[in-house]
N, C-alpha and C positions, 0 to 999 in steps of 0.2 A: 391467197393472202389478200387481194385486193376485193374479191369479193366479202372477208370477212372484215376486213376494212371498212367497206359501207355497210354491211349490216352492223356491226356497232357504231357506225357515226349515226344509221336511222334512229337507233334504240336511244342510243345520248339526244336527237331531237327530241325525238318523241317522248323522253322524260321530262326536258325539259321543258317543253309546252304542256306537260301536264303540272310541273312544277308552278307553272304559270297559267293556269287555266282557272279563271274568277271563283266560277260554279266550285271546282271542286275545292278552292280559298276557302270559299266562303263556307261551307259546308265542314270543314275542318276547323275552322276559328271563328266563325261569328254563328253560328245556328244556336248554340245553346242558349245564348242570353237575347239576339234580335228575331229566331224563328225561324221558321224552316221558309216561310215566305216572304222573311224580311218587314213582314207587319209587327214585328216587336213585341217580345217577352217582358225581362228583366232590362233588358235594354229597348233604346228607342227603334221606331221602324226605322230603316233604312229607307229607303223609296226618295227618288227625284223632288217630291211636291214636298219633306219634311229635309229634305236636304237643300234645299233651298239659298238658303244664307251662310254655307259655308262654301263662299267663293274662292276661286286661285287654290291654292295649294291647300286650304285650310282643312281639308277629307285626309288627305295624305298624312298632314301633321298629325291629326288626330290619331289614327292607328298607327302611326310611327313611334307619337310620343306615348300615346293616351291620354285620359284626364284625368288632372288631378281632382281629387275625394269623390269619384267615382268610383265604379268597379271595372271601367275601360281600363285595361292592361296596355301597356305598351308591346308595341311588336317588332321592334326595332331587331332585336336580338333572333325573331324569328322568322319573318319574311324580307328579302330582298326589297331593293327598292323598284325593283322592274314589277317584280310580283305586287306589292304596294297601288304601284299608278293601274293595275292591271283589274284589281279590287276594285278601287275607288272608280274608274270607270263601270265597275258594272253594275255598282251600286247605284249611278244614276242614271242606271237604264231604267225605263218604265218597266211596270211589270207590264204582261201579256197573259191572259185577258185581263183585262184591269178588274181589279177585286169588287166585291161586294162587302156591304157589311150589314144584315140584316135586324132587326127585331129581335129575334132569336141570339143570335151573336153578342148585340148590347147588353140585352139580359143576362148572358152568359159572364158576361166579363166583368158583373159588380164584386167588386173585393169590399169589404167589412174588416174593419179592424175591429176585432175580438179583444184586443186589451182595452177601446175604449169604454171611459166612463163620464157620464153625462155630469155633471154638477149644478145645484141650480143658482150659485151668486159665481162671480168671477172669480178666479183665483189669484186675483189680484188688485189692487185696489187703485188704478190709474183711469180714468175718465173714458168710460169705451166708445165714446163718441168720436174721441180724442188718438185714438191709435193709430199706426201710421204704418203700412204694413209697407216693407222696402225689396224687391223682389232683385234676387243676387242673379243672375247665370253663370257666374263661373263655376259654382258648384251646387247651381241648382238647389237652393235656399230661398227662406224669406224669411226677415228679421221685422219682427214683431215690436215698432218702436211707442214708449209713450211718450207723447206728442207734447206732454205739460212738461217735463222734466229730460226728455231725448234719450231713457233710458231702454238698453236693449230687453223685454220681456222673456222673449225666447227665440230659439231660430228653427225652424223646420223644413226637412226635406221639401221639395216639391219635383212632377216629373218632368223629363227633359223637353228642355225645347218650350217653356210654360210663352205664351202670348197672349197678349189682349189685356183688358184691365180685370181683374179680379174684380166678383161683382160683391156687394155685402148682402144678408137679409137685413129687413126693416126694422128688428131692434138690434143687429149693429151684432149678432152674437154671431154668426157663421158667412164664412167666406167662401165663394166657389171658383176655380182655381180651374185652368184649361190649358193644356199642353198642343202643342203645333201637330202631336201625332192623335190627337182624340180627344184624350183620358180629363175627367173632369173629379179635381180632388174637392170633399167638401172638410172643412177643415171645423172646429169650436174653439174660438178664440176665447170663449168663458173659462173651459177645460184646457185649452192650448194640447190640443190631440185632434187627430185624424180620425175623422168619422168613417169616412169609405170614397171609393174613388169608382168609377165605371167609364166604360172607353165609347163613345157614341161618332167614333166616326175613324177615320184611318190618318185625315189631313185635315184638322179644323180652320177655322178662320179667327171666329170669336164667338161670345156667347152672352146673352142680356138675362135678366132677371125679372119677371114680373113686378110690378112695383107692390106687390102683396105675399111678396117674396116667395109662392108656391110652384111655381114655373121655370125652368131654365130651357131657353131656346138655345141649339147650337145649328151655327152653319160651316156645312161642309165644304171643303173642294173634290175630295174624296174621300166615297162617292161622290154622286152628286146630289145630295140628301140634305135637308135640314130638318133637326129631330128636335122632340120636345120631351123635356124630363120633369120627372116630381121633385121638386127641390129637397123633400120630404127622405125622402128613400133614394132619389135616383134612379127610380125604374123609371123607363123608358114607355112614355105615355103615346105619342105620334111618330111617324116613320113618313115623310113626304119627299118622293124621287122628287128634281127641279129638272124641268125644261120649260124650252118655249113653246107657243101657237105650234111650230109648225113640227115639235117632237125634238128639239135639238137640244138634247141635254146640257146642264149650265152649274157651273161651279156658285158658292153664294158669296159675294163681295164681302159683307157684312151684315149684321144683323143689328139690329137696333131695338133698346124699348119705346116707343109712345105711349109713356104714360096713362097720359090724362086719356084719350082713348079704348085704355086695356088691351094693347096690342104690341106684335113683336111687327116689324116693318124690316123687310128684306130686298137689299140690292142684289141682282143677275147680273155674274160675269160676262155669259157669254151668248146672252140674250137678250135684246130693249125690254126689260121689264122689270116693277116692285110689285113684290108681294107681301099683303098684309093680313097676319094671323092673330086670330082675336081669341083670347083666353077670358072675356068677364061672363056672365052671365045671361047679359042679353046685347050680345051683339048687333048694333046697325045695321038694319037690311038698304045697301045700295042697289035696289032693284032697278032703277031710270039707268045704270049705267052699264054699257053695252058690254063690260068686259068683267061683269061681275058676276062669279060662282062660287056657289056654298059648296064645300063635297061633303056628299051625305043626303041622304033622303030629302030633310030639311033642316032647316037652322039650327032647330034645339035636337036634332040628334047626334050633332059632333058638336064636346067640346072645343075644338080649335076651328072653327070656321076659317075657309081660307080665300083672299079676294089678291084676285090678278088685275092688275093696272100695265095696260100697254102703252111702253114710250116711246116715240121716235128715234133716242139716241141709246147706247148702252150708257148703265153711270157704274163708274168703277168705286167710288169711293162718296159716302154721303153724311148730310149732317140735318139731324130737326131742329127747328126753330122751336123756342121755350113753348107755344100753345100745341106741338105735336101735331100742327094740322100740313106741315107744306115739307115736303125734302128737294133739298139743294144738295144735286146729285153734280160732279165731277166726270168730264168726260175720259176715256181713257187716250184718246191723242193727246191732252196734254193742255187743249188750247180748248176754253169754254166750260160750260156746263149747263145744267139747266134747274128749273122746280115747278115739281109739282105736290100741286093738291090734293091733299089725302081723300078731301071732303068729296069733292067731285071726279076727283079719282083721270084728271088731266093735267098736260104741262100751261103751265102760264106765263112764264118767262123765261128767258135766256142771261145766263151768267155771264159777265165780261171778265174772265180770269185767266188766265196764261200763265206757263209753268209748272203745271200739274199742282194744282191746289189741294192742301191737304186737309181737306174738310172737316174729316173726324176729329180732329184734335182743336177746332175751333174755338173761340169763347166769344158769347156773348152777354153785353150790358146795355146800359142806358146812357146816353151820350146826349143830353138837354132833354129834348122831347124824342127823339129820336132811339129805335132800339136799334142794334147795328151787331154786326159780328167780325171779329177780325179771325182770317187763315194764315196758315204759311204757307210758302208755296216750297216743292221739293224740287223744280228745274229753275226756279228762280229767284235772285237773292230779294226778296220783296216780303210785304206784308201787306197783306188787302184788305181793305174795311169797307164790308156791303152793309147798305140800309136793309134792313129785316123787310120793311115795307116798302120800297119800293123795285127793290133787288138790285139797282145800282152800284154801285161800286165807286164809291164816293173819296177814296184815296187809296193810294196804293204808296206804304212807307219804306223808302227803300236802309234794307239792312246790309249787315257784313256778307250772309251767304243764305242759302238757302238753306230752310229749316224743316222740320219736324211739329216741334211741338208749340202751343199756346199755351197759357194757364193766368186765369185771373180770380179773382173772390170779391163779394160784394161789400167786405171790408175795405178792399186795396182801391186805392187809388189810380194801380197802374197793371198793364198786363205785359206778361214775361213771356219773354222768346226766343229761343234758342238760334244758334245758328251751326247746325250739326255738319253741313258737308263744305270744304273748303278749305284754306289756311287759316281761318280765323274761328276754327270749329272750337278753339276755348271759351268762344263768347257767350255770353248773356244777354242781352240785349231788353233795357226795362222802357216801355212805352207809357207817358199821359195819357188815360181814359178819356180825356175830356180837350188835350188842345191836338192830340196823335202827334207827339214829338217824342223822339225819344231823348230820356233825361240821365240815362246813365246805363254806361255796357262793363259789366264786373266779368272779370278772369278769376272762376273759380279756382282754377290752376291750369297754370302755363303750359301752353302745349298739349293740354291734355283734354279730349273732346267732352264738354257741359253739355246736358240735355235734362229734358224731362223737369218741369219746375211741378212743386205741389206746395197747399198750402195746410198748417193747423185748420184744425176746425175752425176755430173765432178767427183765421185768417193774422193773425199776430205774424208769424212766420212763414218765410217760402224753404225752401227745400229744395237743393240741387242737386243733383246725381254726377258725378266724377266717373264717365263710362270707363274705367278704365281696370284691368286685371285690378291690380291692388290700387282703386278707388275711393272714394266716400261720397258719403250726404252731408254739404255744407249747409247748414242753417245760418239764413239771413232773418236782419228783421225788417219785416217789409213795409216800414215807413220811412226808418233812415235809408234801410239799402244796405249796412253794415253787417258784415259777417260775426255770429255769434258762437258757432261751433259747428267741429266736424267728427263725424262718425267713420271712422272706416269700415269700409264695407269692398264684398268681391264681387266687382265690376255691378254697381246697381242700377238697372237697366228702366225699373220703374216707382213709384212710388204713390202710395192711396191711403187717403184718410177715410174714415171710417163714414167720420158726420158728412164731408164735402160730397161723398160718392153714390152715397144713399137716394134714391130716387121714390120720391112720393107724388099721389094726387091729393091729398091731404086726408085719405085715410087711413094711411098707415105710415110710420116711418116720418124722418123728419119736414 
């Protein structure tokens, strides 16, 4: 009796560790829609590096509750909650080997929507310079607003996890749209339909647009790749593994256009270096400088020539000055940065910034004779305003908390600034361009964390995003400061005007 005793209490372990066993979870309830290797189907990948920002319990809730207007089911009813944490743990294991995603792969994975159809005037008659595309994530949407009148055009899907700024082409007709897990949607705002979408990476960062709008660079984390697509189609033009000098492969910070140059400009994670990739025609030969290579036979036989600059420091995060020639790179300790010169392809100064300045989301104007640019910083409740030319840092304004984001127009008089993390994340906080005082902090609503200001094209209006499940875009008008109206909207995480975003050398676009 006692022996049969423990052979059924083995068999009750041993089912119930199997009951509890990720692999075989995962395999039962998540493979049809995320993959057999969790790189994502119907649903998004699973993996550590796109899991990213669902901190604390936030994994758990998800497959407990699911999400809403999704096709996440809830599983509340079906797995335990031991099984639950048991998942969600496995999910942020890395995979092993860590995957590839080749040429071949990318090309595999363009989707084409077959219902679309081209049109050649818009199908509708609001100012396309003038649209203001407002990007949801609670249900993974974007609400296509116009920008003269605040009315909603349309709202469409986009895929999970979308990041970065949606880039436009240069007449303002198609927008390209990039997910945390790859996938880049290209969309026709004339037709208001889905052209096709293609996955050019497993864990993107973000993605620029040639200012001749034929090119879309994306940079990876995973791999460790940064690839270049036809704007056109979306096939898959370059394939460039990233490492360092000395072979130590490096995830891409960010990717950035330089313009006026004709090139895409790329920060190294986890390496001291920028790399700058040149899409015009006839690329600048920097042969004096000692860290410059073409790959390829010679210059005109690759389109994308590609030139390594080696830095002293890693930059985590970076920002071009309006001539495209200097980057003011961010150090990733937190304290400093640096810039350099694109032209000469070396650092020339040192940034005095602390707090983890958040470069990317900068603005810059003109301040007398002076050009200058002000960041926020994300460890510190401040705002920093460097001389363009001299790289100083000529005040540092202190606000309610540390922010996010910037936003000015060369209408406004003042630049807007959030103040995302702390108790006083309902703020807004509006700065003088010209004496750096701030003249007024609006509570978009109480309690509820403001982020992200955008402006109308003619700059008439700013635009504030209400992060919150059931959110809005309140529209100010940004002379008085007075609220004009609010849009609801689910949790609106960003907001892009069509004319403000558009990037030109003055040969195309505005």
């Amino acid at each position: 009796m006692i022996r049969l005793l423990v052979s059924l209490g083995s068999a009750v372990l041993s089912a119930s560790a199997c009951l509890a066993d990720p692999t075989a979870l995962y395999q039962t309830h998540c493979v049809e829609c995320h993959g057999e290797n969790r790189l994502g189907l119907i649903g998004p990948a699973l993996l550590p590096e796109t899991l990213g920002s669902m901190r604390g319990t936030a994994l758990q809730d998800t497959i407990k509750h699911g999400r809403d207007a999704t096709e996440m089911p809830s599983f509340q009813d079906v797995l335990s909650d031991h099984q639950i944490d048991e998942l969600s743990a496995f999910l942020k294991m890395p995979l092993k080997p860590t995957p590839t995603w080749t040429m071949a792969q990318i090309s595999a994975s363009l989707i084409a929507n077959d219902e679309y159809k081209a049109t050649v005037k818009p199908v509708w008659s609001a100012d396309p310079m003038n649209l203001t595309l407002v990007v949801e994530t609670l249900d993974h949407s974007v609400s296509v607003v116009d920008g003269d009148n605040f009315q909603v055009l349309t709202r469409f899907k986009i895929p999970f996890g979308t990041r970065g700024q949606p880039k436009f082409s240069p007449d303002g007709r198609y927008v390209y749209i990039m997910s945390r897990d790859g996938w880049i949607l290209k969309y026709d705002l004339y037709a208001l339909q889905e052209v096709s979408r293609i996955r050019a990476g497993l864990n993107s960062r973000n993605i620029a647009l040639s200012h001749d709008g034929k090119w879309i660079a994306v940079a990876n984390y995973l791999p460790n790749t940064f690839v270049i697509l036809s704007a056109n189609d979306l096939s898959p033009q370059k394939l460039e593994e990233v490492q360092g000098k000395d072979g130590t492969p490096s995830r891409v910070s960010a990717v950035y256009l330089a313009a006026k140059r004709k090139s895409f400009v790329l920060a190294l994670k986890d390496t001291p270096s920028i790399w700058e990739v040149f899409y015009g025609p006839n690329p600048p030969h920097y042969g004096f400088a000692h860290d410059w290579r073409v790959e390829g036979p010679a210059p005109n036989k690759d389109p994308f020539p590609l030139r390594k600059i080696t830095v002293k420091s890693l930059v985590e995060d970076f920002y071009l000055d309006p001539s495209d020639e200097y980057v003011m790179g961010a150090s990733p300790s937190g304290v400093g940065g640096q810039v350099v010169d694109l032209v000469i392809g070396h650092k020339i100064a040192d940034l005095d910034l602390a707090g983890l300045p958040h470069l990317g989301s900068g603005s810059t104007w003109k301040m007398g004779e002076q050009i200058v640019m002000a960041t926020p910083h994300l460890r510190e409740p401040l705002v920093s305003i460097v001389d363009m030319k001299s790289w100083e840092t000529i005040k540092q304004i202190e606000v309610l908390g540390s922010g996010f984001f910037t936003r000015t127009h060369e209408s406004s008089p003042y630049v807007w600034v959030d103040v995302f993390f702390g108790p006083d994340k309902d703020a807004i906080q509006v700065i003088d361009k010209q004496s750096l005082e701030i003249v007024k902090t609006l509570r978009p609503q109480k309690g509820s964390r403001a982020a992200h200001v955008e402006f109308t094209d003619d700059g008439k209006y700013a635009m504030v995003s209400v992060w919150e499940e059931d959110g809005a875009v309140i529209v100010y008008d940004a002379q008085t400061l007075e609220e004009v109206r609010r849009l609801p909207m689910k949790k609106p995480r960003g907001k892009y005007n069509v004319g403000n975003r558009i990037v030109s050398t003055g040969e195309a676009g505005k």
